[in-house]
N, C-alpha and C positions, 0 to 999 in steps of 0.2 A: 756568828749569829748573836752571843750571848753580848759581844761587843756594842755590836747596833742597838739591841735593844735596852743597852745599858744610857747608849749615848739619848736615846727617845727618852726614855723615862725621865731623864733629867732635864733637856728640853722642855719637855711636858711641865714639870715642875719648875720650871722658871730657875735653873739655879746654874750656874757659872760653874768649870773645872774644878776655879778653887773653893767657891762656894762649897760643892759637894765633897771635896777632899776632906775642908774642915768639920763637915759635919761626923763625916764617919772617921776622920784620925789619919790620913792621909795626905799625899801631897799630887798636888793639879797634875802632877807628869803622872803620877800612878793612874789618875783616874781617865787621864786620857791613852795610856797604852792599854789600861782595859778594853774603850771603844774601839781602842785600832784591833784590838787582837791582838798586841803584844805579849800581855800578862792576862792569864784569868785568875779572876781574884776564885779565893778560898772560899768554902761555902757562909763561912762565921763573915764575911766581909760584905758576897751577895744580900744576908739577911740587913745588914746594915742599909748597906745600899735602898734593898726595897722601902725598909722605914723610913731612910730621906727622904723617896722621892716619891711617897705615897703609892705604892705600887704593892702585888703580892708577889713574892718570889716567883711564884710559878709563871708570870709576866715573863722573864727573862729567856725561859724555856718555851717561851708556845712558836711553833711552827709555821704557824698562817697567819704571813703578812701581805699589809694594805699597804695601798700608796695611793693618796689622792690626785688623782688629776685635773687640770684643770680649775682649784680654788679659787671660786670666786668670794671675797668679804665684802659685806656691807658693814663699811666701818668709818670712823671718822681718821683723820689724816693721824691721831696722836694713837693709834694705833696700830704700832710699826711692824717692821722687820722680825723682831725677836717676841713682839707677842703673837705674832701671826704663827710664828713657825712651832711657836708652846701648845697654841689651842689647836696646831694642824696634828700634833702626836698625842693629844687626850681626845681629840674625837677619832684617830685611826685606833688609839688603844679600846675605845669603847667597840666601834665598828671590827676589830677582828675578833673578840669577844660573840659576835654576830654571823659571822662569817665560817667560825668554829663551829656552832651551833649547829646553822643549817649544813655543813659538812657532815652530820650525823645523819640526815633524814636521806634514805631511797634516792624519794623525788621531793624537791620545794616544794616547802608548806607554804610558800608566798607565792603573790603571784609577779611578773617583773612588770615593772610601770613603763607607762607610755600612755604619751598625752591623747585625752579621749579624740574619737576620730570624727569627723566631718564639722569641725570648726572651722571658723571662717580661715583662710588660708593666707588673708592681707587686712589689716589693720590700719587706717590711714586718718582717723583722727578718736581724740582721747574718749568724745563720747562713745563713741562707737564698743568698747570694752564693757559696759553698761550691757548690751545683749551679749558678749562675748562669755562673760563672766555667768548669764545667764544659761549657757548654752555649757557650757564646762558641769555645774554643778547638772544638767538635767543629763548626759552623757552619763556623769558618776552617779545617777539617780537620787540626789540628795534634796529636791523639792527645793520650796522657797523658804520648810522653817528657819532656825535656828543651829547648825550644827553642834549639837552637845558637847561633843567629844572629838576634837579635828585630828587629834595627832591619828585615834586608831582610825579614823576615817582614811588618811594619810596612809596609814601601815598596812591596812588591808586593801588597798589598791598599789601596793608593791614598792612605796618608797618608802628611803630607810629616815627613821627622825631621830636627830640625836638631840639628848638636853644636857649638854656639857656644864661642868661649873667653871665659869668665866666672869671675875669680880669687875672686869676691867670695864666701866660704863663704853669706851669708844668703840666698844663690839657691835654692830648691830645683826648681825648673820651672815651664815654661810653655805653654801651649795658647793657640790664638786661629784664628781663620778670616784667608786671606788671600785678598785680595780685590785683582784687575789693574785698572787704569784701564779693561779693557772689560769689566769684570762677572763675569769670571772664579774662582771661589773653590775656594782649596784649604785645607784642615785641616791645623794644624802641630803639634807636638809638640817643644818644644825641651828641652836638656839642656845641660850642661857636658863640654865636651871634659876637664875638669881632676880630674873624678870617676873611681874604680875602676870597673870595670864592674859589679860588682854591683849600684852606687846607678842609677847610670846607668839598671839595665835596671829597677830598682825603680820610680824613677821615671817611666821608658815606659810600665810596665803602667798606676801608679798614673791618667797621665795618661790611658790608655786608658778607664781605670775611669770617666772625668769624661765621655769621649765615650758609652759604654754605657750608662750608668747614668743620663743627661741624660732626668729628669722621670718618669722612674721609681721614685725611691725614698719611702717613707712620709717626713711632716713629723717623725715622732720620730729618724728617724736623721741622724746629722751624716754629712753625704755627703764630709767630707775622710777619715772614718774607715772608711766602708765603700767608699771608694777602693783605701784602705790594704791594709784584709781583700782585695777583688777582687785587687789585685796580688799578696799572696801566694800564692791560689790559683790565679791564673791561672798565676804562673809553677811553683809548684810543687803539681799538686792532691791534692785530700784522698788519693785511692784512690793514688796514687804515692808519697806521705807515708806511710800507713799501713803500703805494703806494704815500705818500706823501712828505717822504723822501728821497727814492729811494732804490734801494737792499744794494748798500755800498757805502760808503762813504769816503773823507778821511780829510773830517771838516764838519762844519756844522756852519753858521753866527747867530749871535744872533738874527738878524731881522725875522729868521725864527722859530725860537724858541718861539719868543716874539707872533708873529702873531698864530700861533699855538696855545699856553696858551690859547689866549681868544677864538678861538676858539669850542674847547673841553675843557675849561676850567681843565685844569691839566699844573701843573705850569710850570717854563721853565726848572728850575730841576729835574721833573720827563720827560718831554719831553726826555731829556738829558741821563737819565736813560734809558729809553723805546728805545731809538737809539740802546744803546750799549746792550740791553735786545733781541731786536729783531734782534743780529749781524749786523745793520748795518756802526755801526765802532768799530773798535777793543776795550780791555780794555784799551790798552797803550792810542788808541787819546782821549777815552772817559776818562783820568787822567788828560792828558793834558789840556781840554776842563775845566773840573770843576776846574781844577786848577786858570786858567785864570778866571771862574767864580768867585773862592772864592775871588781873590785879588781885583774883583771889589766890594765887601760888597756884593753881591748878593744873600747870602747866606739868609741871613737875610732879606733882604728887594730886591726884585726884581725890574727892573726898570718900569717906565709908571704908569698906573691906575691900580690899581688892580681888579681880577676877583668882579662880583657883588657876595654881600651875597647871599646865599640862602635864602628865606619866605615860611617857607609854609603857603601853603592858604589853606589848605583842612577845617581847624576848623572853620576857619571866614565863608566858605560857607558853610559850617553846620550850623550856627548858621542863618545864613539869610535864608536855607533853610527849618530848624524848624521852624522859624518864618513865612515863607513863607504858612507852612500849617498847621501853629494854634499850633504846641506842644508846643513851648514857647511863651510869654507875650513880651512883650518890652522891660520891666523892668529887668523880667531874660536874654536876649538876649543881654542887654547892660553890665548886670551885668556881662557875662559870658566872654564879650570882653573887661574886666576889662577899660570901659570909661564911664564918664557922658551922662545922658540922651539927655542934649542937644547939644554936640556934633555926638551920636548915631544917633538924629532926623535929624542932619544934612548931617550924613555919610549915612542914610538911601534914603535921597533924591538926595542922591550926589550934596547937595549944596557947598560941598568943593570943587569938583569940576569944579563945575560952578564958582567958585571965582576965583578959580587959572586959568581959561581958559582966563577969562577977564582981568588979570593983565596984 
């Protein structure tokens, strides 16, 4: 056990045998009879270890493991082999953390997800996702605003969202079933803590699009592209677009695009898109439009603040609310929100709080 999870954490961490040998004063055969299970290292050696590989000791010891199945990435080709298999053991490490959790409660405080029920059952051309997308969000009762808040929208409809830290730009996201050594399986949605919110929540829908849209679509459509489409109407639909941009158009100013963004949180290039998605300016202005977008660098970096990350909260209120009624300790309840006790005790009282109100 202590082997494997010795071999994940370093994976996770991006670091090679010898890489990690040198770090902690050893040599690459040491540290790989550790993972075999040849040699357990001494406890002075584990703590080493944890420091390398960003991990808390108590990692090595936890009981309830994940295994993804099925990983599906949206990534670009320069994101291979070995980064794939890094960011597949920092979202299982985050997701059994999760897993731990609701193993304290009776009965699940979540409820388990599955695509809402009497959508269309065949999809045969890309307009067509335009009501689709309409009919998903009125299933999960979310109207035509704004969704404020997607991930807990997301988390209280029973799937799991993770926000991994992943520097590496060729990421674009990930799905997979996670499944517990006792047969357990939950649905995950991961993303990059290191993205604007906007991509972020792009990306959630898109990912959404891959769970709804599962074995429904005609063979002529490329399902990464009518992921795409589903995401921007789901987050921002036709009849809300319409009514805030008008029927047609024949421009549209970047102040309204900009203000829009943080609105709905969908960035000012799919705004851009969604115009010309919901015919209200043709292909030729919506060319001309991004044109004049791309010569401003906008492509890449849009102007102003950018959208806030998303957090999900649902695990921290898990953990305060096991603790709240005695299934976990303190101890496991700080441990599980990977911080020191006496900060815990002070997060607990909300003396942070109270510090930062008096500044």
């Amino acid at each position: 056990m202590i082997g494997n999870r010795i071999r994940q954490a370093r994976l996770a961490a991006g670091l090679t045998l010898d890489a990690l040998g040198k770090k902690i004063g050893v040599t690459h055969n040491a540290i790989q009879k550790y993972e075999k299970g040849a040699m357990t290292p001494p406890s002075s050696q584990l703590i080493k270890l944890a420091q390398a590989c960003g991990v808390r000791v108590e990692y090595f010891f936890r009981t309830h493991e994940v295994e993804l199945l099925q990983p599906e990435f949206r990534r670009l080709a320069t994101f291979g082999k070995t980064a794939q298999e890094a960011l597949k053991y920092k979202v299982i490490e985050l997701i059994e953390k999760r897993v731990e959790l609701l193993g304290f409660f009776p009965e699940s405080p979540i409820l388990r997800f599955m695509p809402p029920s009497g959508i269309p059952e065949r999809v045969n051309h890309l307009e067509e996702l335009e009501a689709f997308a309409d009919q998903v969000r009125e299933a999960w009762r979310l109207g035509l605003n704004p969704i404020g808040d997607l991930t807990d929208t997301l988390e209280t409809l029973g799937l799991m969202v993770i926000v991994v830290d992943e520097e590496n730009p060729a990421f674009s996201g990930l799905t997979a079933t996670a499944r517990t050594s006792d047969g357990r399986t939950y649905p995950i949605v991961a993303v990059s803590s290191k993205w604007p919110g906007d991509r972020q929540r792009f990306t959630l829908a898109h990912e959404i699009g891959h769970l709804v849209l599962s074995g429904r679509l005609a063979k002529s459509i490329d399902e990464e592209k009518a992921c795409d489409r589903f995401a921007g109407a789901f987050l921002a639909p036709k009849m809300a677009v319409l009514q805030l941009l008008g029927q047609t158009r024949r421009g549209i100013e970047w102040q309204e695009l900009f203000a829009l963004k943080h609105e709905f949180g969908l960035s000012m290039a799919g705004w851009l898109q969604r115009a010309k998605q919901c015919g209200i300016i043709t292909d030729a202005t919506h060319l001309g439009l991004w044109k004049r977008f791309s010569a401003k660098g906008w492509r890449k970096n849009e102007p102003g603040d950018p959208v806030l990350c998303e957090q999900p909260r649902l695990f921290e209120q898990l953990v305060y609310r096991a603790l709240g009624e005695q299934y976990v300790s303190e101890a496991k309840a700080a441990e599980l929100l990977g911080i020191p006790m006496m900060r815990f005790h002070k997060e607990r009282q909300l003396e942070s709080l109270n510090a930062t109100s008096h500044q």
